[in-house]
N, C-alpha and C positions, 0 to 999 in steps of 0.2 A: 341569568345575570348573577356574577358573583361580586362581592363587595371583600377580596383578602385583607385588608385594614382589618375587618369585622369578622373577621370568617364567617361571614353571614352567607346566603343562598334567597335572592329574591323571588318569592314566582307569584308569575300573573293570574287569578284566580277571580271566581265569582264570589259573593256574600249569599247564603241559604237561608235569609229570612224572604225580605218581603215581593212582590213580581217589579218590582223595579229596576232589579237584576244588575246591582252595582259591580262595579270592577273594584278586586281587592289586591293588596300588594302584600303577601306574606312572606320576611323575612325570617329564616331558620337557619340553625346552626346542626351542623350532623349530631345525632346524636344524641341530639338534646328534643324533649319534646314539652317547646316552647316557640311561640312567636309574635314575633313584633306585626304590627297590623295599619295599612296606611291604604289610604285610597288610591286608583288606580286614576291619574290624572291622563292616560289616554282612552279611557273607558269612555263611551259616548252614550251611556246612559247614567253616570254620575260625576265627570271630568274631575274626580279623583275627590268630590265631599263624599262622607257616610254617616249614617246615621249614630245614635248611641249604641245602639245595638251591634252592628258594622264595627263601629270603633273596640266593642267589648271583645270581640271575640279570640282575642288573646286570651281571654279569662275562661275562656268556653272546654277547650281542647287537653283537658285533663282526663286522669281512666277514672275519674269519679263515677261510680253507678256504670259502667260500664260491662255490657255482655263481649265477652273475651273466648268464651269456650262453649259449642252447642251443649246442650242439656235436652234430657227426656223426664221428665218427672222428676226435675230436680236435680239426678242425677249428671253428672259429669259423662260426657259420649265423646267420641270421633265422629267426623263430618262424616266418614262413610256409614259409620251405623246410623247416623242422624237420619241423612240423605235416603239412606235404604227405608228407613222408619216411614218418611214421609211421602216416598213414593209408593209404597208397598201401599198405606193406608189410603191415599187416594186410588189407584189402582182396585183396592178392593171397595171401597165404596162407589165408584162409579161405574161397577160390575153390577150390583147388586140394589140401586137405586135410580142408575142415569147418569148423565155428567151435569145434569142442574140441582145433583143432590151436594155438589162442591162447591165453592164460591174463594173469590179472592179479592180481600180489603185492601187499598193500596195508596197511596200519598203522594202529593206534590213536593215531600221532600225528596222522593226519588228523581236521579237522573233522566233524561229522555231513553239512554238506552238499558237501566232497568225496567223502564215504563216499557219497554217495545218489547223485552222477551218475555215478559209477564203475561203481557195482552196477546201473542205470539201462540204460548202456552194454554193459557186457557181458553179463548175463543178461535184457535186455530187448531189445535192438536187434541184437545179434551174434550173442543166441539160446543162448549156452552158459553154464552153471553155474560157469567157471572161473576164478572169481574167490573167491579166499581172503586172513585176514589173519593177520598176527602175531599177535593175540587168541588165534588157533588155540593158540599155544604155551603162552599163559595161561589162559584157561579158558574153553574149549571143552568141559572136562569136568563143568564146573558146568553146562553151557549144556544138556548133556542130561540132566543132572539136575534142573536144574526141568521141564524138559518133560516127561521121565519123570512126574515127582513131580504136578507141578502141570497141565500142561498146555500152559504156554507158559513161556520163559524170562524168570522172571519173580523178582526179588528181592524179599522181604516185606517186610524189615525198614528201618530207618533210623536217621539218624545217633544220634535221641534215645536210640533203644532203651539206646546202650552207656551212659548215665549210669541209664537205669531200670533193668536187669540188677540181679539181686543176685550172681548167677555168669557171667563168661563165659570160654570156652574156646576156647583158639587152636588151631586144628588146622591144622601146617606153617603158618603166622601168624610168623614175625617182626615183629613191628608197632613196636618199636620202633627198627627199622630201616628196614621200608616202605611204612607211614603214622603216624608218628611223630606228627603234628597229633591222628591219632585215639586215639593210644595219653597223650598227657598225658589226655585227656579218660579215659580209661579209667584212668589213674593218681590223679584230681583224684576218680574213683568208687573207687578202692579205700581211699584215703584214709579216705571216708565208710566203709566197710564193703563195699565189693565183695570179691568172691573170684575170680580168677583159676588158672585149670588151664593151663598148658602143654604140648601134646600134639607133641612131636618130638626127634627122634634126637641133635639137637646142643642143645647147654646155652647157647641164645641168650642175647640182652640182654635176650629178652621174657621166658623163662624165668628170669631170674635173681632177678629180685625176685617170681614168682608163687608161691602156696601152694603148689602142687603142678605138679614138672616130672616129666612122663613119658616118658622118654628111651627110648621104643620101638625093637624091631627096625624095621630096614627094610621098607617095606612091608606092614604088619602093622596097618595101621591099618584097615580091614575088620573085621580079629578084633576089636579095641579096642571098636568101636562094635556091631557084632551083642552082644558081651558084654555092654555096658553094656545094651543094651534089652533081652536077653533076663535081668540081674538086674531091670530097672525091671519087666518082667513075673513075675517069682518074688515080686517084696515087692508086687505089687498095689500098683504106681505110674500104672499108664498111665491115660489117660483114656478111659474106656467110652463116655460120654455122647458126648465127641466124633466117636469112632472110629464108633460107630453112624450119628450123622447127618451126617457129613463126608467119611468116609477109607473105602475099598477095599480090600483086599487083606491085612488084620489074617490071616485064615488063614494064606490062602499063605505070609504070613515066620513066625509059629507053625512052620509044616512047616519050613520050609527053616530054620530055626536049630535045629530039633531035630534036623538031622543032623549038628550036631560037638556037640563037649563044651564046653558054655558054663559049668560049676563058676567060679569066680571062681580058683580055681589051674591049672584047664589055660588060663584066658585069660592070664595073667599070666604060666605060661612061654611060651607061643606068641608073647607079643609080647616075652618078653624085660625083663619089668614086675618088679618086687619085689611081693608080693601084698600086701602094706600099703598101699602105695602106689594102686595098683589099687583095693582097695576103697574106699579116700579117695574117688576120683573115685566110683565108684557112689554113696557115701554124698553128695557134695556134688551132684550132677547128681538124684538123688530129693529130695532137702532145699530146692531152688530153682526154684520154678515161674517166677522171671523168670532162664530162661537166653540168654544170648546167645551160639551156636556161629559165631565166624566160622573159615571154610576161605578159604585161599588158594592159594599155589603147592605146596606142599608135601604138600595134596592134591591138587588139580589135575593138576602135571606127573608122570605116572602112567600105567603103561599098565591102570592099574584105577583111575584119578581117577575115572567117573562112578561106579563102585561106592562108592569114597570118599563124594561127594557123597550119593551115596543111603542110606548108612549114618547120615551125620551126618541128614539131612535123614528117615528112618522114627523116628530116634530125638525129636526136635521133635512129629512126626505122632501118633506115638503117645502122645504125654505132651501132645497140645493148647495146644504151645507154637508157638504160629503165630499171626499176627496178632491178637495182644497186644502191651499198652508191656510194653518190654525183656522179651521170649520171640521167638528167631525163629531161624531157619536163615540166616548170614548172608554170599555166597559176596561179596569183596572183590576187586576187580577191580585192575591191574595197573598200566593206562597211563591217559591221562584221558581217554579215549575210546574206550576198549573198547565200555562200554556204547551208546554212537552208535555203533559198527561192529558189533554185534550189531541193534540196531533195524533199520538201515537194510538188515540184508541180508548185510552183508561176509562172511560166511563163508560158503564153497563149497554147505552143505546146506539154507541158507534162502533166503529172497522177505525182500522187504523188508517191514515192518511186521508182525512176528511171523509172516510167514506164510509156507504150506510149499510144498513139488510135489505136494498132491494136485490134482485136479485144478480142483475149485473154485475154489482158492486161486490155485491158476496162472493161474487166467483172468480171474478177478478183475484183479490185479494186468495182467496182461498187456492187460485192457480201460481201467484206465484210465492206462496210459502209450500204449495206441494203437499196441501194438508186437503184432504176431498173433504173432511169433516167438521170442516171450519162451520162454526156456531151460523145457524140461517134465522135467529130473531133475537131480540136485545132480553139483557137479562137481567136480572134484582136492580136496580136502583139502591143508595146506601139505606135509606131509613125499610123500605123493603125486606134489603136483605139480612138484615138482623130481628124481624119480627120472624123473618124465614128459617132462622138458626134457632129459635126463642120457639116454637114450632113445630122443628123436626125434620121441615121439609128440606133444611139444609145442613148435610152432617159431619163435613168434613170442612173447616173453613182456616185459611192464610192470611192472616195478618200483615200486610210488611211497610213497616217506618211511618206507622201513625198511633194515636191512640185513644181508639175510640169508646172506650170507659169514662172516659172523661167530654170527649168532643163530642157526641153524638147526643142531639136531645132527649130528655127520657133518658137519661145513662142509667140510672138505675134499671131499664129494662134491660138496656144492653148488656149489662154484669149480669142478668139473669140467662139470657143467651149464649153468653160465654161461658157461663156453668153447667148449663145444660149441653150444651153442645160436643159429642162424643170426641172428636180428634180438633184440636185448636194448634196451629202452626201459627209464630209468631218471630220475624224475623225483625231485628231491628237493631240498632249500635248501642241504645240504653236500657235500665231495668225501668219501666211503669208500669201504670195502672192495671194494663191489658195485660203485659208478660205474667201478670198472677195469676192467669186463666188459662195461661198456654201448655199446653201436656208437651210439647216439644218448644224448644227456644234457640234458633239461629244467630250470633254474633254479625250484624252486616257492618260495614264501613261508616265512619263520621265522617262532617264534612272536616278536610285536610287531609283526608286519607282516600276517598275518592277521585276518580277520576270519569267524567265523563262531558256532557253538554246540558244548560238548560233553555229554555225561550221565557223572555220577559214580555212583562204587559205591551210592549213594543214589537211584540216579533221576532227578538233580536237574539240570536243564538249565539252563546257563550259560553266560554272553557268553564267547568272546574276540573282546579290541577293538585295533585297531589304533593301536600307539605310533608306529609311523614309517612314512613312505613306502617305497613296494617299492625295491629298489635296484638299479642294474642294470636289466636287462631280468625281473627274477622274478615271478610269476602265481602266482595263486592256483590250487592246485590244481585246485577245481574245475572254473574255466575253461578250463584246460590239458585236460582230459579232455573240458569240452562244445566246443572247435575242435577237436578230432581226428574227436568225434565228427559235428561239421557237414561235414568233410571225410572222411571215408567217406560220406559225403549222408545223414546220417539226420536227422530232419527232431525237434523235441520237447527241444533242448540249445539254446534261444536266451534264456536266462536275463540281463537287463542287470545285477542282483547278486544277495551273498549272500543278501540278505532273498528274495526271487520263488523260490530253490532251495527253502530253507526252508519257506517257505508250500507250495509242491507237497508236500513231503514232510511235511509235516500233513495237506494233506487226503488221502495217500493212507491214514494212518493211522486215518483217520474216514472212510472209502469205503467203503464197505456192511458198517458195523462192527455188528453184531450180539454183542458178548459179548470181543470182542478187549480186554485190560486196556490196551496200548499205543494209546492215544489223545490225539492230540492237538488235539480238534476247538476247542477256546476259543483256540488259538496259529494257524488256519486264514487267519484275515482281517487279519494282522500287514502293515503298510504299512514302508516304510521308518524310518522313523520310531519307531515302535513297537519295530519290531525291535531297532533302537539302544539303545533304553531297557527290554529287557526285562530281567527283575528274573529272578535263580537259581526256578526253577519245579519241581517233581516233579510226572513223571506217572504217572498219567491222569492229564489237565486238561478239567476239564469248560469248558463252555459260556460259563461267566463266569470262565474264565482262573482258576480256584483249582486246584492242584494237592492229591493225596492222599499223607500222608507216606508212611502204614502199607498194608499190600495184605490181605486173606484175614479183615478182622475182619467181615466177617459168613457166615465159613466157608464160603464160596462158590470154587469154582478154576475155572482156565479148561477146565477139560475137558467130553467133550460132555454127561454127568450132572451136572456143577457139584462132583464131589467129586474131593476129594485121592485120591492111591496112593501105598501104602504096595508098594514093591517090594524081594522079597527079591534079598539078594547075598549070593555068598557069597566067603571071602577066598582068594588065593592067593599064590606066591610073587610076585618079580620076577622081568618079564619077560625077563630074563638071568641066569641065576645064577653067583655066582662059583664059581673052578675055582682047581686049582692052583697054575695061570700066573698068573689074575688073580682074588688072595685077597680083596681089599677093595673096596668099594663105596662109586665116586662120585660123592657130589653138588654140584650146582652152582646156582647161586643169586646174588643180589645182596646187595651192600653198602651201608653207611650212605651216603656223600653221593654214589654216581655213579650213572648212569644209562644204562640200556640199554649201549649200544657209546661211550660216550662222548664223540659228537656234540657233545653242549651242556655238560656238566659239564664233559669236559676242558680246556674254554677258561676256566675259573674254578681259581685257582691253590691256593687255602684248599681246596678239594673231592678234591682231589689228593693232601692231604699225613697224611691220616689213615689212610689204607693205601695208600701210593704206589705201588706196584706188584704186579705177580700173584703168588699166596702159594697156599699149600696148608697148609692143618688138618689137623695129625694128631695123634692120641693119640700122649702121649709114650712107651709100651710098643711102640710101634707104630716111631716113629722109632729107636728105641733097636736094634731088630731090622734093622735096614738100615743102623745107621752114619749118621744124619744128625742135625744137632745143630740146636739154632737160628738163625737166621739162616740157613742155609747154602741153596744152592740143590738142590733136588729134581727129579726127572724123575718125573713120571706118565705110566702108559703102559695103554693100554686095545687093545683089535682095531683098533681104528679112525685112531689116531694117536698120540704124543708130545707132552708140555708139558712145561716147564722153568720154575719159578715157587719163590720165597723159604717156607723151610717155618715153617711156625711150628705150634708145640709147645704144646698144649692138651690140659687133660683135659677141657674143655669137650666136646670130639670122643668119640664113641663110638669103642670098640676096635673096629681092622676096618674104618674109615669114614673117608674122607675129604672134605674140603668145599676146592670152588674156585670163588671168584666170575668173575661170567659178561662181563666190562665189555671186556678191552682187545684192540685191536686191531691190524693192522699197522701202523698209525703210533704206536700206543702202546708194544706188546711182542708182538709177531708169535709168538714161543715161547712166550707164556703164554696162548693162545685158548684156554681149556676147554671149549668146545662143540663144538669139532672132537673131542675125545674122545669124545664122550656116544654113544652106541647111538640108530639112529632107531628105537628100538622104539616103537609107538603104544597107545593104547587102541583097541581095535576101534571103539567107538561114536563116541567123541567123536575120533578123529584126536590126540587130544595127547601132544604127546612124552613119554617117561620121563628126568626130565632129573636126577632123584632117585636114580638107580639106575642106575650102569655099572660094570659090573666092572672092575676096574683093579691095580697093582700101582706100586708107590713106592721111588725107592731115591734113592740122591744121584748128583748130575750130576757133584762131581769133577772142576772147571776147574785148568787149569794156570796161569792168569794171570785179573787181571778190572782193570778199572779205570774214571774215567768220566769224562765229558766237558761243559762247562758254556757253554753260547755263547747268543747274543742270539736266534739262529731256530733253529727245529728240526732233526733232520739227521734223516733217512730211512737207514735202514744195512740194505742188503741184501744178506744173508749166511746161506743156512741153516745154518754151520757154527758161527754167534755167536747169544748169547745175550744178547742187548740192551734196557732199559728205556728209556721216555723220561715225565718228570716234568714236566708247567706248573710255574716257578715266578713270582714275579711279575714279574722282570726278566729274565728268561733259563728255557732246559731246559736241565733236567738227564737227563742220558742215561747209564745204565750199564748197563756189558758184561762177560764171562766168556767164555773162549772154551775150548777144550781143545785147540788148536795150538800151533805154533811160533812162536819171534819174529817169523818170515814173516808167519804170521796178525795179529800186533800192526803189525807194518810197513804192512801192505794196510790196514787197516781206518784203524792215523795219515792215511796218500796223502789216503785219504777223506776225512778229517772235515778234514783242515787246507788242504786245495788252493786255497779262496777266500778264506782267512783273511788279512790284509796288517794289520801295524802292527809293533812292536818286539816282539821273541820274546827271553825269558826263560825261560830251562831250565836242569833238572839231568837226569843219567843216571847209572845206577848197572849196568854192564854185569852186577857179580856177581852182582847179587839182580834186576835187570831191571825197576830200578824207575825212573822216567819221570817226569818233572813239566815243563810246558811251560806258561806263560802266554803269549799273544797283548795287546798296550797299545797303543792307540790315541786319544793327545791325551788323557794321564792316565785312561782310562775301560777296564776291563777288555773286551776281546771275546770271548775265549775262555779254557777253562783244560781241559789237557788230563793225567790223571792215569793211569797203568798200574804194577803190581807183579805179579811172578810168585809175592816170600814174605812181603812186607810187607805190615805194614796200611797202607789208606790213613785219609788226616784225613775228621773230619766236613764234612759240604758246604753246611749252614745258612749259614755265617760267608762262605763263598766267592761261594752266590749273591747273598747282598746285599752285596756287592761292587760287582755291577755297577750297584745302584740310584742309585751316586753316582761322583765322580771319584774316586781311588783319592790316597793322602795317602803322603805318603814311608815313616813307619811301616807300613801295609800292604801297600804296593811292599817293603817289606824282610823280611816272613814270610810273604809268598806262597804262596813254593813250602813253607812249610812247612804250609801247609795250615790255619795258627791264627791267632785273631789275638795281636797284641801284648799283654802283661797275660794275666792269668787268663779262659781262654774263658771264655763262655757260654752254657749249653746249655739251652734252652728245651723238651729233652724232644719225643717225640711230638706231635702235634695232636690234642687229645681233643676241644676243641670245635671245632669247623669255622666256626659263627656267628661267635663272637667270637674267634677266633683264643686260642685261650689252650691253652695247651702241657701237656703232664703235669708238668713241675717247677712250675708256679706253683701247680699242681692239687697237690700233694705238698706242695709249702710250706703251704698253707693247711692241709692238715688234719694236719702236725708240727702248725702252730699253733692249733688247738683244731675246726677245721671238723671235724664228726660226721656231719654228714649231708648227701647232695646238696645242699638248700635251703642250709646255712650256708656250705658252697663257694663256694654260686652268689653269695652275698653278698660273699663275700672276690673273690673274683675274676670274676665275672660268666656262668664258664660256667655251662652249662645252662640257663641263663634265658630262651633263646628256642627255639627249638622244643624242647630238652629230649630230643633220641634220642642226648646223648652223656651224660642222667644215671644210667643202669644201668652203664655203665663208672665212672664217677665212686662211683660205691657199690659197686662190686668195690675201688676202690683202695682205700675207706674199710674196707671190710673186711677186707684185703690186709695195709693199717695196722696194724691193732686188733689183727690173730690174730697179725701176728708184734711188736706189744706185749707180748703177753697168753705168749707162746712167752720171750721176753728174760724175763721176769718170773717164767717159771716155772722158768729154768733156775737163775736168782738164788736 
């Protein structure tokens, strides 16, 4: 679609963050590498809202940090020396070790048809299983819970269900932080009369406006759900009729829940529940045959996630809540493409197209790629296969479009693996953590420059379309993995585009499909063309290209009798327990606008500023016992490592609990990585990490000096003795430090950041108190501003960075160094809404002046009005307001 008024170029595309797999509308002009960003109002999994994230991604699509040209040690290469490099070196290494001496790490940020020649390549052509993805981290424990359950990995439900619900229940669900598009839609349903339960440990955004939050022990979430079915079994809830001609294994959980004490008060202490509360939940889960359970990470990352899953998912079974409108078991997937790196294969214990290593299946699969050496048993798992590279056992390892220095728990052992590890291939469209380990470095595509298909938590397969030309020398993944593979000579990677990947990996889905639900035989005969134009689709897609929303409505499963299993589980502890050294247990997770390691958010300045830097959640009983106050900076410290991150003081936090999100990295905050802390403890079945649960201990860090630093480009400060942040802002980073040295240490770290800085230097020093203020002017335009105190407070740093967004005026050349501006500051408060930029004072001023509720905010000043994940906060303030109204009023 073209707009000539504009000279603009519309195209229909997907959003690369979360599995909720919105429709985007990017507006570009040739030539120009910019665009305008709007939601795709025929998109039927977001009807044209996006999130703040969604809405940033105008700000994303610069060649900031950007890999543009292969390298080999640094070195600048041509793709064919590249390509020869890395064929050669596989090749000889799996001459001279195996082919399970090679492995391939691999992401949900990829396409389905990068994920297809990938898993193609390695467990078809090189014959070994050892190829896994980040997925793994997210839910791989759902993945064996359908299969348990149902028979194949297979989600029931869909988007509609959460508007037909009359109950639904988040378990470990923040939703309104990590599909916020799908949580208005669940908000705009409780409006009408939905009910909401919130099932987790900390007193979310999602939990704050639900009927009932159930702020469970750790890991206890087993007991929660065996209790709930074996009450829906005591009141003669469950469905007979179904369970007879559908479901299996009704005895066997009968027996196995009658070995603990399911009373509704031993469930209720065991999980650490109030028993009123508890029965709430029984009584609303019998009362609504349309329930909608969705699980996400908080079941999932667990080293009893598939018990999880199977808990929630016998409780559905046995109450015949399975494919029905709004009744379903609903596991929500993470990245926008998980679901495509599931289908195709990508994780270490599957074949592609739902199918397994028996041996049928193998040969199947292995007959029609034409590969006789197709891999015959599943291979490394992620946390596995980097103890396996850390080891030796694995010598040659591919990186592609994640990065797992920073994502993997135990990163610290992982950077130990990737240093040891002889040949590191690392393909990817940015410079991170990981590309510092890689002896070879491939430019792949960003999103706006790809082209391919992804499947969302729904099913629902969707275009991304290409905004811009590749830049650089950058490739599509895919291609990048079928030249390596023409160059080890494997013959079956000669693909001219993404459309001819895609169509193979349809019909291998429809190749002697006998009962398989994942089918794509109506998407088989897709021409180029076609392809370009094909419409958001859920499968199965029959014959005449209609996809199926709902799964299991004629109570049919994929297993080999057609019936569901009901498998018992039973609950235990976590798989670390805390101990004297390390009393509290922590969990780690994500935040409202960033994303994974910060790749693509952190180059969006608004996404930044709403928790600018790495923080730590403690119960204020909690901080109060260690001497650490708000704001101050904290040390968490577990077996495995050290973080240094801003505390902030919640009774939102369970006593005894900590929460640290999972985002920044060495170019971000190198001391605030929280997944270097985490335990690689796994779930036996499904490999996924316990990211939920590591024992740990907290106290405060106790800097001798801190101060920070404001300039046009970023500075890299490396120092494990400093404690350093670094903030996007829109004309400059902001970077601040702490150290527990000497002036020495202040001296060495100024050398640093000021050594390239030239214009007119303007300073104050204060030797008594050791306070520092230095501005850098160049041609009236601020360059840098450099601030340190050992007792002093420093000035707010809003007013200093947009400083730099204009020439600087004699009045602000004259209070500088003081830090303010002229006249009475002005302080715009925190960022509450990230959309429209609007600050907690304008969000306060409105509701002094009569706003009552989110919606009337949103009118006074416009937040929350578009994606709506900053309006549970905006109704804590409103509440915040009121009760200390309602406290003045009472003391009068």
């Amino acid at each position: 679609m073209a707009d000539g008024s504009a000279a603009l170029t519309a195209t229909r595309t997907a959003c690369p963050y979360c599995g909720v797999g919105c429709g985007v509308i990017g507006a570009t002009a040739a030539g120009a590498r910019a665009v305008a960003i709007s939601g795709d109002e025929a998109h039927p999994a977001n009807h044209g809202r996006l999130c703040s994230k969604g809405t940033a991604l105008g700000a994303t699509v610069s060649l900031a940090g950007r890999l543009l040209e292969p390298t080999i040690q640094g070195r600048s290469a041509s793709w064919d020396e590249a390509t020869a490099l890395v064929a050669r070196r596989f090749r000889e290494t799996i001459a001279r070790h195996g082919p399970d001496s090679v492995a391939f790490y691999v992401s949900g940020q990829l396409l389905t048809e990068d994920y297809y020649v990938a898993n193609k390549l390695m467990k078809g052509f090189i014959g070994s299983g050892n190829i896994d993805t980040n997925s793994r981290l997210c839910m791989a424990s759902a993945v064996v819970a359908h299969k348990q359950a149902f028979g194949a990995d297979l989600v029931p439900g869909c988007y509609e269900d959460l508007d037909l619900a009359n109950l639904v229940v988040f378990s470990g669900h923040n939703a309104a932080w990590t599909h916020p598009v799908l949580f208005r839609r669940m908000e705009a349903a409780k409006a009408r009369g939905q009910k909401h339960v919130v099932i987790d440990p900390r007193r979310t955004d999602t939990a704050e406006g639900a009927d009932l939050h159930l702020a469970l022990a750790p890991q206890s979430d087993v007991r929660l759900w065996n209790g709930l079915l074996a009450d829906l079994i005591r009141r003669g809830a469950v469905d007979m009729d179904f369970l007879r001609d559908h479901v299996d294994g009704y005895a066997a959980v009968i027996t196995s829940l009658a070995e603990d004490d399911q009373s509704p008060a031993a469930v209720a202490a065991d999980c650490g529940l109030a028993l009123a509360d508890l029965q709430t939940f029984f009584d609303l889960f019998a009362a609504h045959p349309r329930t909608v359970s969705l699980f996400s990470m908080g079941a999932n990352q667990s080293a009893q996630g598939v018990a999880k899953g199977l808990a929630i998912i016998n409780a559905h079974l046995a109450t015949g809540r399975i494919g029905k409108p709004g009744a379903c078991p609903f596991s929500i997937t993470g990245q926008p493409n998980a679901m495509g790196g599931r289908e195709t294969g990508g994780m270490a214990n599957t074949l592609a197209g739902h199918m397994d290593f028996s041996p049928e299946e193998r040969d199947r699969v292995a007959r029609f790629w034409g590969a006789p050496n197709t891999a015959r048993a599943p291979g490394l798992k992620a946390i596995d296969m980097f103890e396996a590279v850390r080891d030796g056992r694995i010598k040659a390892l591919w990186v592609m479009a994640t990065n797992p220095a920073v994502s993997l728990p135990a990163s610290g052992a992982v950077r130990e693996a990737l240093e040891r590890c002889p040949f590191v291939v690392v393909s990817d469209c940015v410079e991170t953590d990981t590309t510092a380990f890689a002896d070879v470095k491939l430019p792949a595509l960003a999103w706006g420059e790809k082209d391919g298909t992804v499947t969302n938590s729904e099913r629902r397969i969707s275009r991304q379309r290409t905004l811009f030309p590749p830049p650089g020398q950058a490739r599509a993944d895919w291609r990048i993995i079928a030249e390596v593979a023409r160059a080890m000579g494997f013959d079956g990677f000669g693909w001219p585009h993404a459309a001819s990947v895609f169509r193979e990996w349809a019909r291998l889905t429809a190749y002697e499909n006998k009962g398989r639900l994942l089918n794509l035989e109506g998407l088989t005969r897709l021409d180029p063309q076609a392809y370009d134009a094909l419409e958001p689709v859920q499968w199965p897609v029959d014959t005449e290209g209609r996809g199926r929303a709902r799964l299991f409505e004629d109570g049919r499963f994929q297993t080999a009798n057609g019936r569901a299993r009901l498998v018992p589980v039973r609950p235990r502890g976590p798989a670390e327990a805390t101990s004297d050294k390390f009393p509290m247990a922590l969990n780690t997770g994500r935040i409202r606008d960033q994303w994974h390691t910060m790749t693509r958010t952190g180059l969006a300045p608004d996404l930044c500023r709403h928790a600018p830097e790495p923080y730590v959640e403690v119960h204020p009983d909690d901080a109060r016992a260690v001497g650490l106050t708000e704001g101050a900076l904290a040390r968490v410290m577990t077996t495995r490592a050290e973080a240094v991150a801003v505390a902030k003081l919640s009774d939102r936090q369970r006593r005894g609990s900590l929460f640290m999100p999972m985002h920044w990295t060495d170019a971000f905050a190198p001391a605030g990585r929280a997944n270097a802390l985490v335990a690689p403890m796994t779930d036996p079945s499904s490999g996924q990490p316990e990211f939920k649960h590591t024992p740990a201990r907290i106290g405060a860090y106790r800097e001798t000096w801190r101060g920070f630093f404001l300039a046009r480009e970023p500075a890299l400060i490396v120092d494990p003795g400093l404690v350093w942040r670094r903030i996007p802002r829109d004309a400059c980073h902001q970077h601040e430090f702490a150290g527990r040295g000497d002036r020495a240490q202040r001296a060495t770290l100024r050398k640093r950041l000021v050594r390239a800085l030239t214009g007119e230097i303007v300073a104050y020093e204060d030797a008594a108190t050791g306070a520092l203020r230095e501005a850098w002017i160049r041609d009236d335009r601020l360059v840098a501003v450099l601030y340190m105190t050992e007792a002093g407070r420093l000035p707010p740093r809003d007013w200093l960075a947009d400083l730099f967004a204009a020439p600087l005026t004699p009045e602000t050349r004259a209070t500088l160094l003081h830090g303010f501006p002229p006249g009475a500051p002005v302080d715009k408060g925190p960022m509450v809404c990230a959309c429209l930029k609007v600050g907690g004072k304008a969000i306060e001023a409105a509701i002094i002046g009569g706003a009552s509720t989110a919606d009337a905010v949103g009118a006074a000043t416009g937040a929350g009005t578009n994606c709506g994940s900053c309006r549970p906060e905006i109704s804590r303030m409103i509440r915040a307001f009121t009760d200390a109204k309602q406290e003045t009023a009472d003391v009068l």
